[in-house]
Every structure is written in C-alpha cells, then in structure tokens.
Legacy VTK file of the C-alpha trace (Angstrom):
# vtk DataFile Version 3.0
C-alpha trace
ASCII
DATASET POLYDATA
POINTS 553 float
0.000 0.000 0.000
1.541 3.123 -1.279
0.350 7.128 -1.032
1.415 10.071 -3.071
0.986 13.323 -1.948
-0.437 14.017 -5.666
-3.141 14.583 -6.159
-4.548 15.400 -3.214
-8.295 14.834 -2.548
-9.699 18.660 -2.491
-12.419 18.320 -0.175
-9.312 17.714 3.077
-6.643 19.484 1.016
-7.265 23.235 0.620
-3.370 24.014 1.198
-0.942 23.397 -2.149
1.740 20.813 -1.994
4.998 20.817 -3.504
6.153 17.271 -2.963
4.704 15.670 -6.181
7.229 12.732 -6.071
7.045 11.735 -2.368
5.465 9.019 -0.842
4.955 6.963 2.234
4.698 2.900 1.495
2.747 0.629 4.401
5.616 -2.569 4.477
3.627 -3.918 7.351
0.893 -6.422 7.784
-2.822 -5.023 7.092
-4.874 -7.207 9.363
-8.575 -6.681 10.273
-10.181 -2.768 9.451
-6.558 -1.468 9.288
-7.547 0.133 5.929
-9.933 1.843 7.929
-7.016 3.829 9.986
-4.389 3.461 7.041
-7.065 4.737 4.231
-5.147 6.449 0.926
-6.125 9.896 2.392
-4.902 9.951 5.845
-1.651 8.229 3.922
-1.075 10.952 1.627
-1.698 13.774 4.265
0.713 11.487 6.700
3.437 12.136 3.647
2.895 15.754 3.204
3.733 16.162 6.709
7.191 14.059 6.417
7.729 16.349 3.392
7.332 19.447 5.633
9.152 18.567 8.649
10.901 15.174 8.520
13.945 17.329 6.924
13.595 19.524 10.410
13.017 16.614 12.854
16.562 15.511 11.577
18.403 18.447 12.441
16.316 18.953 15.833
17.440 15.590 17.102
21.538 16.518 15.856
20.797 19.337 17.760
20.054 16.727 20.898
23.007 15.165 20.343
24.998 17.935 20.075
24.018 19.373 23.542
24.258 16.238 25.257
28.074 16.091 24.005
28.191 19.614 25.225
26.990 19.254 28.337
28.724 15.896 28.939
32.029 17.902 28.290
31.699 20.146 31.373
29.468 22.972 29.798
26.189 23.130 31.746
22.912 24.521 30.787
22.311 27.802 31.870
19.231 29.999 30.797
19.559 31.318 27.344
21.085 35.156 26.920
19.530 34.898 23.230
15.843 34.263 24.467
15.897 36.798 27.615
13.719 38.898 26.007
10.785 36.258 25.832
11.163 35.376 29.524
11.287 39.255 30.476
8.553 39.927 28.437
5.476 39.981 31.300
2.646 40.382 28.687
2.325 37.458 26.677
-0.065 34.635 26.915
-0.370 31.285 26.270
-3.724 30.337 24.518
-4.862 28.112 27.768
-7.080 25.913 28.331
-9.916 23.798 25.403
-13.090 23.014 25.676
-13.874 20.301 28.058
-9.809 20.896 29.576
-11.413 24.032 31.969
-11.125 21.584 34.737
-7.883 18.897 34.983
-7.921 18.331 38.180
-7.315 14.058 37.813
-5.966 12.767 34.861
-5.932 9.129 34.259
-2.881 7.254 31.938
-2.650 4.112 30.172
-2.268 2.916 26.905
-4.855 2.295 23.748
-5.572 -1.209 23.762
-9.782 -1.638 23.992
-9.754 -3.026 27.298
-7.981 -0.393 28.930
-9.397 2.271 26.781
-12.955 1.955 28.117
-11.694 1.118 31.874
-10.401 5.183 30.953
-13.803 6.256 29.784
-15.605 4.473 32.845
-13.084 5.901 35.507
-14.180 8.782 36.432
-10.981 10.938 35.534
-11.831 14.620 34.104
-9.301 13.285 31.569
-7.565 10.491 30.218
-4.129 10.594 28.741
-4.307 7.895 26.172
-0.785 6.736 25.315
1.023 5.740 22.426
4.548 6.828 23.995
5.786 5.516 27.065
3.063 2.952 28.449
2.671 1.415 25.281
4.983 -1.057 23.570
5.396 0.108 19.692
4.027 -3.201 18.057
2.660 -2.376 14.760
-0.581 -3.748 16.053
-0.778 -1.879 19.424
0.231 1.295 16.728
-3.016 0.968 14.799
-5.087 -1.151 17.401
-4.689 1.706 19.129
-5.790 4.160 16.302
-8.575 2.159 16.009
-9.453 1.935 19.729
-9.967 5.987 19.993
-11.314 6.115 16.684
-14.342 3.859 17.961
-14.016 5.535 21.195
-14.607 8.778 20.112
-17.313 7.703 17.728
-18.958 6.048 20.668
-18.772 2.479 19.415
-16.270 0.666 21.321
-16.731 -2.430 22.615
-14.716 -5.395 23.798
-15.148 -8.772 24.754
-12.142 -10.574 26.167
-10.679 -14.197 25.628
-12.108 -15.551 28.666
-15.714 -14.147 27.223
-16.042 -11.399 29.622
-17.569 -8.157 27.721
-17.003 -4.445 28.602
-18.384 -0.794 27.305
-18.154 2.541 27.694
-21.314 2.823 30.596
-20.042 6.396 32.235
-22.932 8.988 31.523
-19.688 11.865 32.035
-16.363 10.514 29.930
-12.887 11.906 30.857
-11.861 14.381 27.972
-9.163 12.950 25.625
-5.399 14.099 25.688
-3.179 11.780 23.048
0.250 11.519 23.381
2.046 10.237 20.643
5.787 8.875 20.486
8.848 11.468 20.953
10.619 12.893 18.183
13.544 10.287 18.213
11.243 7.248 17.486
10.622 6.030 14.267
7.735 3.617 12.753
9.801 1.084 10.207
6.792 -0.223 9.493
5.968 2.441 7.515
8.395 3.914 4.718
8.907 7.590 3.560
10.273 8.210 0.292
11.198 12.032 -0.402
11.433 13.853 -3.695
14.913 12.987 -4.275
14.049 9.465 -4.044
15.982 8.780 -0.939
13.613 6.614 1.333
13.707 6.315 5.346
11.410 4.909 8.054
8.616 7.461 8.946
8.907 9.473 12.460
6.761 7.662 15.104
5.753 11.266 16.225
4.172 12.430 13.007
2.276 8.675 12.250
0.773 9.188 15.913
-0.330 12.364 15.715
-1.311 12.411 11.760
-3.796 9.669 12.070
-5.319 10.163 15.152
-5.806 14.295 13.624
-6.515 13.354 10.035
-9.172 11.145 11.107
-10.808 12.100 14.497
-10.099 15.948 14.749
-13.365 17.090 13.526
-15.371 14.326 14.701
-14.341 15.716 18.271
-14.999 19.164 17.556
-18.198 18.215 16.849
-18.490 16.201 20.740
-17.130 19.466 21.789
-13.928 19.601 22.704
-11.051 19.201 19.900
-7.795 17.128 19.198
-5.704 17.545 22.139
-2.172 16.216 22.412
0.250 15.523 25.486
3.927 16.061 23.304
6.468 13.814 25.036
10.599 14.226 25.205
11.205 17.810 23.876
14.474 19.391 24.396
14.041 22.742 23.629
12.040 25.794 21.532
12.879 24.886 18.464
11.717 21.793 19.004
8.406 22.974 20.617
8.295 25.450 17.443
8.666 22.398 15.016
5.489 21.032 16.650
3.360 24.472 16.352
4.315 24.455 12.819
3.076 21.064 12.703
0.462 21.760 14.100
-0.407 24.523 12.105
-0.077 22.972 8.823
-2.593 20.690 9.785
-5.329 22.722 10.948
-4.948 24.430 7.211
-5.067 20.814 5.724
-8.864 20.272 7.216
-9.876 23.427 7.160
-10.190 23.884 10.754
-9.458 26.755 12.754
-6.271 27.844 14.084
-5.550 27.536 17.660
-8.299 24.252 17.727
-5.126 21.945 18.869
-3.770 22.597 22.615
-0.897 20.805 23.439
-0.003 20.111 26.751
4.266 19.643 27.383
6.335 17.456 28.745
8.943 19.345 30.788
10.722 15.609 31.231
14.676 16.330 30.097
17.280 18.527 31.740
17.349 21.522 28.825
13.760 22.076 28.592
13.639 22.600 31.968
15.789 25.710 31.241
13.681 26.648 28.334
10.249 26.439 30.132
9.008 29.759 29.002
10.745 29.609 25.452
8.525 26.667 24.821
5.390 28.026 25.972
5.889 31.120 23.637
6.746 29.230 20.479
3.541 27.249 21.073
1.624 29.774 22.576
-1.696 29.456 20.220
-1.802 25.802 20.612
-0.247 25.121 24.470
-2.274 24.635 27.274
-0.055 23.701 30.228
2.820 22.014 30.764
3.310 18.822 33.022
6.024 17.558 35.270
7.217 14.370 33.506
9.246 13.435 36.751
10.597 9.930 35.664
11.524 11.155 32.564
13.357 13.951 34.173
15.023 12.024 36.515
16.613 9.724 33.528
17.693 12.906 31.185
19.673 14.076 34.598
21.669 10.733 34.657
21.823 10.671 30.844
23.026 13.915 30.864
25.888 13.957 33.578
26.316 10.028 33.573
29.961 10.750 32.758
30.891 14.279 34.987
31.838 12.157 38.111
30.910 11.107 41.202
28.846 14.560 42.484
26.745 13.485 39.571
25.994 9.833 40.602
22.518 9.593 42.123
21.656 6.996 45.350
18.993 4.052 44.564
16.247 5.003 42.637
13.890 5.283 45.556
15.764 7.864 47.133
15.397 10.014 44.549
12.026 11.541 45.763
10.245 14.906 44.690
11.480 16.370 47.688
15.251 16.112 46.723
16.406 19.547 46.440
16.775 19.444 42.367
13.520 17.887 41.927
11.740 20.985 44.152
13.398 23.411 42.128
12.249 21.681 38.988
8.714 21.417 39.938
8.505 24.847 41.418
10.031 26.790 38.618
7.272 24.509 36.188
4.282 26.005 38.573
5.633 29.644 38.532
6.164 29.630 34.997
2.586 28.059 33.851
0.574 30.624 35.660
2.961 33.343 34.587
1.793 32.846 31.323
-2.335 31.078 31.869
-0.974 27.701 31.409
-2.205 24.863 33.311
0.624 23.128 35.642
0.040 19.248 35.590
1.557 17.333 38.391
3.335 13.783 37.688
2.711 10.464 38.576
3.360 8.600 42.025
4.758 4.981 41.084
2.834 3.338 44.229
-0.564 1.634 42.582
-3.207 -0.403 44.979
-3.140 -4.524 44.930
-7.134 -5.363 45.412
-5.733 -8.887 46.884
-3.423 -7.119 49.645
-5.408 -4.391 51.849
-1.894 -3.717 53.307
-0.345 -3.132 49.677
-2.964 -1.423 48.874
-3.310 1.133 52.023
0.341 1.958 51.851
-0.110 2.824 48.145
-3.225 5.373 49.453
-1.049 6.989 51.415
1.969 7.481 49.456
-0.278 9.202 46.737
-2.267 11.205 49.022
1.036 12.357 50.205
2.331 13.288 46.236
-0.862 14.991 45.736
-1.235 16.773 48.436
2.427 18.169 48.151
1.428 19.113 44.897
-1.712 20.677 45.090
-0.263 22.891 47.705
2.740 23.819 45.701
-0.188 25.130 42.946
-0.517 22.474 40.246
-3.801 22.729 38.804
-4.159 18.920 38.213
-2.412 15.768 38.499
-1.611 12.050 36.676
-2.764 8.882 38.253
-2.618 5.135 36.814
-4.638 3.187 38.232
-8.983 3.856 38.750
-8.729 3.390 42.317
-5.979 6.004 43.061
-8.883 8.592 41.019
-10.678 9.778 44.559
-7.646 9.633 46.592
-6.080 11.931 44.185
-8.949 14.156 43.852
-9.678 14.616 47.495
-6.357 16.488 47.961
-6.884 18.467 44.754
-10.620 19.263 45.663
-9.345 20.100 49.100
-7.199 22.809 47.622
-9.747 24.109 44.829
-12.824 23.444 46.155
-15.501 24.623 43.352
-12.681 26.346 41.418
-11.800 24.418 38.263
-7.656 25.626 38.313
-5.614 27.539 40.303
-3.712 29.653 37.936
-4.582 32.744 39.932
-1.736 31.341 42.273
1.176 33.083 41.089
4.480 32.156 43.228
6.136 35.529 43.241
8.432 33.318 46.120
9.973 31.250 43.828
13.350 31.643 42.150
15.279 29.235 40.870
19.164 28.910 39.848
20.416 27.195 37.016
22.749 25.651 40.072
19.947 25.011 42.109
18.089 22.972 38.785
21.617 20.450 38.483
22.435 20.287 42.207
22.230 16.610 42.458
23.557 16.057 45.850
20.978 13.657 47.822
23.873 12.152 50.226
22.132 8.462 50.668
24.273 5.433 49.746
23.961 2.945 46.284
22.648 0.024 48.739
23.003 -3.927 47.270
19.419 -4.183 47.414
19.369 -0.973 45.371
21.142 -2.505 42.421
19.479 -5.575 42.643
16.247 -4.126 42.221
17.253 -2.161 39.364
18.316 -5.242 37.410
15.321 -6.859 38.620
13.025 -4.525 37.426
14.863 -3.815 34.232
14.724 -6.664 32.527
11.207 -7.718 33.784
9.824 -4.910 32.179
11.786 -5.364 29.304
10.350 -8.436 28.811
6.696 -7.800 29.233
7.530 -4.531 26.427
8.455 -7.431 24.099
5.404 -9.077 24.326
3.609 -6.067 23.635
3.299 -4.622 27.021
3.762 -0.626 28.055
2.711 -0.102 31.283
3.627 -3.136 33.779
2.695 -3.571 37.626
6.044 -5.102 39.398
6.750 -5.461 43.101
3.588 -3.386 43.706
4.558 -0.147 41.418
3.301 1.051 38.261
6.281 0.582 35.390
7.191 1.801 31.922
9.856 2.730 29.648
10.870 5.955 31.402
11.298 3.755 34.886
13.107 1.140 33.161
15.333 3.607 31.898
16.702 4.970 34.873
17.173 1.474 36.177
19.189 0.897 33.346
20.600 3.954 33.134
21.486 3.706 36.904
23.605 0.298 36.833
25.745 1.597 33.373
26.207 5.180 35.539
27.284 3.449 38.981
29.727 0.818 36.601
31.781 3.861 34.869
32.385 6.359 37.887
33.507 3.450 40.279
30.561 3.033 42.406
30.485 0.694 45.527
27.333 -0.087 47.729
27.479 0.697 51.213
28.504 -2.537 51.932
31.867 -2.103 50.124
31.203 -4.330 47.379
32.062 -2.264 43.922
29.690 -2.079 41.522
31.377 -3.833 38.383
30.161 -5.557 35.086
30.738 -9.071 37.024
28.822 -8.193 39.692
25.881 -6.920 38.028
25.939 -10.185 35.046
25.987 -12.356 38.201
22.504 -10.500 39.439
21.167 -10.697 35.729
21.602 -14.744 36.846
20.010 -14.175 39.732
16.688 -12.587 38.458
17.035 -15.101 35.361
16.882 -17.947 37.941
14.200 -16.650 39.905
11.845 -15.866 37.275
9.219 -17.681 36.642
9.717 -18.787 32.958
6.326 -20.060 30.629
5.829 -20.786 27.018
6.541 -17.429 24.365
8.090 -15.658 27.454
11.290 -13.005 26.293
13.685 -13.333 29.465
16.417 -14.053 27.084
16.014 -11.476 24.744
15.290 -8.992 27.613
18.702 -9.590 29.455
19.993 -9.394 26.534
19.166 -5.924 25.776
19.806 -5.122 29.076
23.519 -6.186 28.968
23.504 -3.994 25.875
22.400 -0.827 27.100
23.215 -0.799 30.732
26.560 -2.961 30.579
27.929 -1.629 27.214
30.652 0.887 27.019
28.267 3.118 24.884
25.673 4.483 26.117
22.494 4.074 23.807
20.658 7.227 24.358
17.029 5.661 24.614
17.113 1.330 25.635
13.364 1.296 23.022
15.732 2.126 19.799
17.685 -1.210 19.786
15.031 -3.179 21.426
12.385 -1.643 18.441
14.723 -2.393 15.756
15.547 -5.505 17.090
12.334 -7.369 18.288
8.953 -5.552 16.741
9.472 -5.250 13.766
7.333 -7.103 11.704
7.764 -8.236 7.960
4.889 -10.149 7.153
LINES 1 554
553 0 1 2 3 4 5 6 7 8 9 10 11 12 13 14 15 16 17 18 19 20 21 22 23 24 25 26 27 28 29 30 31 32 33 34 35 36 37 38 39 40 41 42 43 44 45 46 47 48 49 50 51 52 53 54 55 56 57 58 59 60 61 62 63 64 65 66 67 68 69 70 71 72 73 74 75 76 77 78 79 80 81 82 83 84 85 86 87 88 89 90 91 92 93 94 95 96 97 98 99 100 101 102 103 104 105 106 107 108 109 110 111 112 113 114 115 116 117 118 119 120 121 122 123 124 125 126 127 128 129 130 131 132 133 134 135 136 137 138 139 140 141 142 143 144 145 146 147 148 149 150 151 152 153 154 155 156 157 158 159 160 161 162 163 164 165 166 167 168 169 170 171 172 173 174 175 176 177 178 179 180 181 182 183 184 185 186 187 188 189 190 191 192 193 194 195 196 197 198 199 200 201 202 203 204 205 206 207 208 209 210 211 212 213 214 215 216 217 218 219 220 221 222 223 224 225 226 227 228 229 230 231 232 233 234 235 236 237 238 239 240 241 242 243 244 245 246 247 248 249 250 251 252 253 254 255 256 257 258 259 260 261 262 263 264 265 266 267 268 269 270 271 272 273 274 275 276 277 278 279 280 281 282 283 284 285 286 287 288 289 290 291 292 293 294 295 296 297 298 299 300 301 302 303 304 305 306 307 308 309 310 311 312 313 314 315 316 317 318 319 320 321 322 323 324 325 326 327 328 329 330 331 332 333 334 335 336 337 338 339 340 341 342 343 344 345 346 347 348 349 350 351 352 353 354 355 356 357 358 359 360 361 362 363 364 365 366 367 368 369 370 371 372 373 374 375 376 377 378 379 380 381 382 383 384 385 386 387 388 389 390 391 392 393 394 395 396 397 398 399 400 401 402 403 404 405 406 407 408 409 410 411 412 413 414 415 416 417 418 419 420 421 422 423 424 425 426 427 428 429 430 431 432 433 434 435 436 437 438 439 440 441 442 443 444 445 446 447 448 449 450 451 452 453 454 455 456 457 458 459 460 461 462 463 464 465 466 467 468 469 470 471 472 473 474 475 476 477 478 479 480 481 482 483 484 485 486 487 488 489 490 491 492 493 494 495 496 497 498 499 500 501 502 503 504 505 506 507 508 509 510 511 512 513 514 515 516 517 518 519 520 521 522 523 524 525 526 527 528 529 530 531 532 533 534 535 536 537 538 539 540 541 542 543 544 545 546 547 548 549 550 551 552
C-alpha cells in the first residue's frame, strides 16, 4: 500500500503541496479494518507532513546530540542570553485551556488497547491521557489497534469482549476528555516507509504517524463532541523543538480546514534543557499550548543521561531515594508552577509509582497513602491537576486536589512571586544516601522484567507493587551503566562492576518464573547492551524496536 501526496483529494486538502514525487509505502501487515485507519487519504496527508518537517526533525534531534556532548564535556545549561527577552517579556499569553480541559484536576494514563481504553472512559478521571509513547509497547498492532481503539471511542462504538468471554463498554454517563500523546521525536515507525522527492527513502517518524492519524481522522469528529484534538507532546528538548510542533500543528489545521488555535498541546517538561527553556517553549507554542506537566521519571533519567559521565557529584543513590522532595527535583517542579501561571498555562503534576493490589489491603493502604502524600504536596505547591494510573488512586487523588480548589476548576490565579530558581539550584544533584546492594538488585530486577513484558507487547507493567514503563526502566538501566563507569560501591563495600551486576542478571534469570513465548532471554539481553555496554544508547526502546517488533509479514 503506497500514497502520493499528488493529487490530493480537495475536499481535506485546501493548502498546495509541492512534494509531487514523495510518498509513504505501508511494508507492514494489514490485518482486520486497518484500511480503515491506514485509508489512501490519511496516507497521503501522513506524507505531506514528512515532506514538511521530517527534513527539520533531523536536524532537531543533531541538535540533541549535540548538547548532550556539550553538556557531557563540562558545559552546563544555563538559561539562554539569546531568548531573555521572551522570559522578560510579562505580557504574553499562552492560549490556555480547550473546551472540556477548563477543569484537569485528575488525569488518568494508560495505553490504547480496547480493554484499557474503556476502563479510561468508565473511571471517572476529568481526563484520560491515552498513550502511544511511554506505556505502550510500539508493536505495529498496538500502533493501529490503538488508532482504532480511539477512533471507535470517540465515535462512541467501542466495545470489547475478552478471551475468557467477559464483555465491557463505555457505561459512564460523564467521559474523561481525551489528551493523546504520541511517540517522541527520536522514534521512528519502520513499518511504515517515507520516500522524499529525491528518491531517498527512510522509516517514517513515530511522532508524526501518531499524531497524523489520530488528527486526520478524528479531529473534527471531536470538535463536533465538543472539545477538539488535544495532544500531550512527550521528550522535547528545547524551543525549536516545541516550534517544530506548532508548525506542525499549524499545517494541519490548514489541511482540514479547521481553525487555528483548535489543537492545545499540553508539554512534557521531562529532560534537563527544557527545563531551562520552560518559558521559550510556551511562547513558540503559545496558540496551541495549554499547560505544561512535570514528567518526573523522565526527568530524573535525562539528569543521569546527561551527567552520567561528569563524576561522582553526579551519581545519584537508589532510585527510591530520589524523591520529589530532593532539592533538584523541588526546584524543577517549582520553577514549572511559577512559569505556567505566569503565562495562563495549566501546571500538571506527575505520577506517584505506588498503585493499589485489590488482593493485599496492606499493599494497597500503603499505596493510598503514598499518593495522598504526592498529591497533596502538589496541590499545595499550585498544580492545577495531576496524573494517576490506576482507577482506584482517582478519589484519593482528587480529594487532595478538591481540598485545595474546592468549586474552582484551576488555580492559575496562584502566582508564586516566592519562587526563584538557579540554574545551580536545577543540576544540584547532591541527595547524600548510599547505592545500597538491594538498590542494584532491584534495578536489574526490574529492568529486565519490564523489558520483557515490552516485548510481548506490554507498556505499562505492575512489578513489586509499582506502576512501570519505559521511562522507569530507563533509569534502572541507566542507573547500573552510571554506577559501573564512575567506580561506584554499595554501602557494603562491594564495587559495583560488570561481574557483579551479570551475576545479578543470573540471579533474576533464575528466579523468574519462565512459561511458554516468554522473552527473558532477549530482555537480558538488551539489558547487557544498554546498561553494561561501554556506549551508552541514548534511549534502551531504539535497539530493542529495531531488534524485536518489527514485523515483515
């Protein structure tokens, strides 16, 4: 199945192409009402946006690298002298809040699949951030599964029926509004191929497949239910990048003939630079943004990726030490409040890890607590909303929110004039806990166990009681190849080498429970690969992708 961006069907393409010779080939398997999602119109407008912007995405992500290498070399991010103006600039505004996002108070995550998609709809959540990034594993069928799962959705004709008979359905007389948030700019969708007008040919960006087909063929449909096509946008680095997606964005309002400013966009502030380019961001997508949101695991793996190689003041403790009220994790969070309701943008709190266990009331209750505890820390510090994952966590969550807000739907009057923040302050690492055995071991653990459910198609994993997905399983990883290089012991005295940590990748191997079709192999493997390796792959879902999900028939 092939599309050409000529000629364009007139009735969704009022805006003149120039990329007569470019196309975008499907080279993976079309299984049941995938022509629906993968139809020769939402192809072709799919290839006029790689002929805008693929060119662009290219140099944004050398840009990445670039500052990484930078910053890796001793020079660290400061707050740009050439965008001073923007931040010093008090009158601007960012276009704020949709229809049906007035009120964000609890947000619910998960990924696309039916099943989970309606347990979304029934939960109760003002909205539902339904993922194609981070809790879902790329599969080309969880890709356009997924597609189709919102497109029914939104239509109101999903329904489901598992394999054990039992049947489910949207039954909520309220549904949470939808926010989609499709794959970063570094991922790429190889089952789908891009040829360009010189004839060169590459895999299409996994951003602009996620957010082209859920636009091209739901965006009026929801104007229509009253709200619009609203997008969570995961990984950026800076405002250029945010500016690439407003362009995006832009272009494709034109293509449907929709109005501009109908997207909102809510951001990611999840790596180290963009949290010095907070404001930069905002402005460059300042008709389409709505808020921005505290991506905290995220954040806490671009700080290790980052300075994984400065030394030991850079080396964080174990990963469950490194709480939200760490000094560099305040400063990030504050400085994300301040800055939204400087500028009428919502300010989205993150997600606690801790998720209930209905067959453990003690599991369960400790798990209430911890997340009352994030949210109330939160809604005090003036985020206007906040992520759970998990229905039951819903009225814990909103109890501490309503407790704060009461009948107000934000608070963005809430202004923080008391907060300043230092670009020190923002890379001041210093936690002074210890790397503890149990600390690496859990780590490994947890690494490769969720690498092996994401090769079976799984995003978003419950292990040892907590909530897990790629951005958790990348600090884990991330950790272990960090504590290896700068000469890291536990506090036990036992250093932290490649033997020791292949001999607890033999452990966990051994204590797994193994069944038919499971990955355990393939996941240590990968693991060795990107947390034992002397390079350090910048994202552990690029070689697993290429590797495992590919499909070819």
């Amino acid at each position: 199945m092939t599309a050409t961006t000529t000629p364009m069907p007139a009735r969704t393409a009022p805006v003149p192409t120039s990329s007569a010779a470019a196309a975008l080939e499907v080279v993976g398997p079309i299984r049941d009402r995938y022509d629906e999602i993968l139809t020769p119109d939402a192809l072709a407008f799919l290839t006029e946006l790689h002929s805008r912007f693929s060119a662009r995405r290219h140099d944004r992500l050398a840009d990445r690298m670039r500052r990484r290498f930078e910053i890796g070399n001793g020079h660290d991010p400061q707050f740009r002298d050439d965008t001073a103006h923007i931040r010093h600039d008090d009158e601007w505004r960012v276009a704020g809040a949709g229809p049906g996002l007035e009120d964000r108070r609890v947000e619910i995550t998960g990924p696309t699949d039916p099943k989970m998609t309606i347990n979304a709809l029934n939960s109760g959540a003002k909205v539902w951030l339904a993922d194609q990034e981070d809790a879902t594993s790329p599969t080309w069928k969880n890709v356009i599964e997924g597609q189709l799962s919102l497109y029914d959705a939104i239509r109101g004709q999903l329904r489901y029926t598992s394999p054990e008979g039992k049947s489910y359905e949207v039954t909520a007389e309220q549904t949470p509004t939808i926010v989609m948030r499709p794959r970063g700019w570094h991922l790429v969708e190889k089952h789908l191929r891009y040829t360009d007008r010189t004839g060169r040919t590459m895999d299409a960006s996994g951003s602009l497949v996620d957010f082209g087909l859920y636009f091209f063929h739901n965006a009026k449909q929801l104007i229509e239910n009253g709200v619009g096509p609203y997008f969570y946008i995961a990984k950026l680095e800076s405002a250029e990048e945010a500016k690439l997606w407003d362009d995006v964005f832009t272009f494709s309002e034109r293509y449907l003939g929709i109005e501009h400013g109908t997207i909102r966009a809510t951001v990611l502030i999840e790596t180290l630079p963009a949290a010095f380019e907070m404001e930069e961001i905002l402005f460059e997508m300042r008709d389409h943004v709505a808020g921005l949101n505290a991506g905290r695991w995220d954040y806490i793996f671009s700080i290790i990726k980052n300075y994984r190689g400065r030394g030991a003041r850079f080396v964080l403790p174990d990963r469950s030490e490194v709480t939200m009220t760490v000094p560099f994790m305040r400063a990030y969070t504050e400085l994300l409040v301040k800055t939204c309701h400087k500028r009428g943008a919502f300010a989205i709190g993150g997600m606690s890890a801790f998720i209930p266990n209905r067959r453990d009331p003690e599991v369960t209750e400790r798990a209430f607590e911890k997340v009352a505890a994030d949210k109330k820390r939160e809604a005090g510090d003036g985020f206007d909303g906040t992520w759970v994952a998990h229905p039951d966590l819903i009225p814990v969550a909103r109890a501490e929110f309503d407790a704060v807000l009461g009948d107000r739907p934000n608070q963005l009057d809430r202004q923080r004039p008391d907060v300043h923040v230092s670009a020190a302050q923002l890379i001041d690492v210093h936690i002074g806990r210890p790397i503890t055995a149990s600390g690496v071991y859990g780590n490994v653990s947890v690494a490769i166990r969720y690498i092996e459910a994401w090769l079976r198609g799984l995003g978003a994993v419950a292990i040892d009681n907590l909530m897990e997905d790629a951005a958790t399983a990348e600090i884990s990883r991330s950790q272990i190849w960090q504590w290896i290089h700068q000469d890291r012991t536990t506090d036990d005295g036992t250093p932290i080498t490649r033997e020791y940590v292949e001999g607890l990748i033999a452990q966990v191997l051994d204590e797994v429970t193994r069944f038919e079709g499971d990955r355990f192999d393939d996941a240590a493997a990968i693991f060795r690969e990107v947390a034992l390796g002397s390079d350090f792959p910048a994202f552990l879902t690029l070689p697993a992708y290429s590797r495992y999900l590919v499909e070819t028939d």
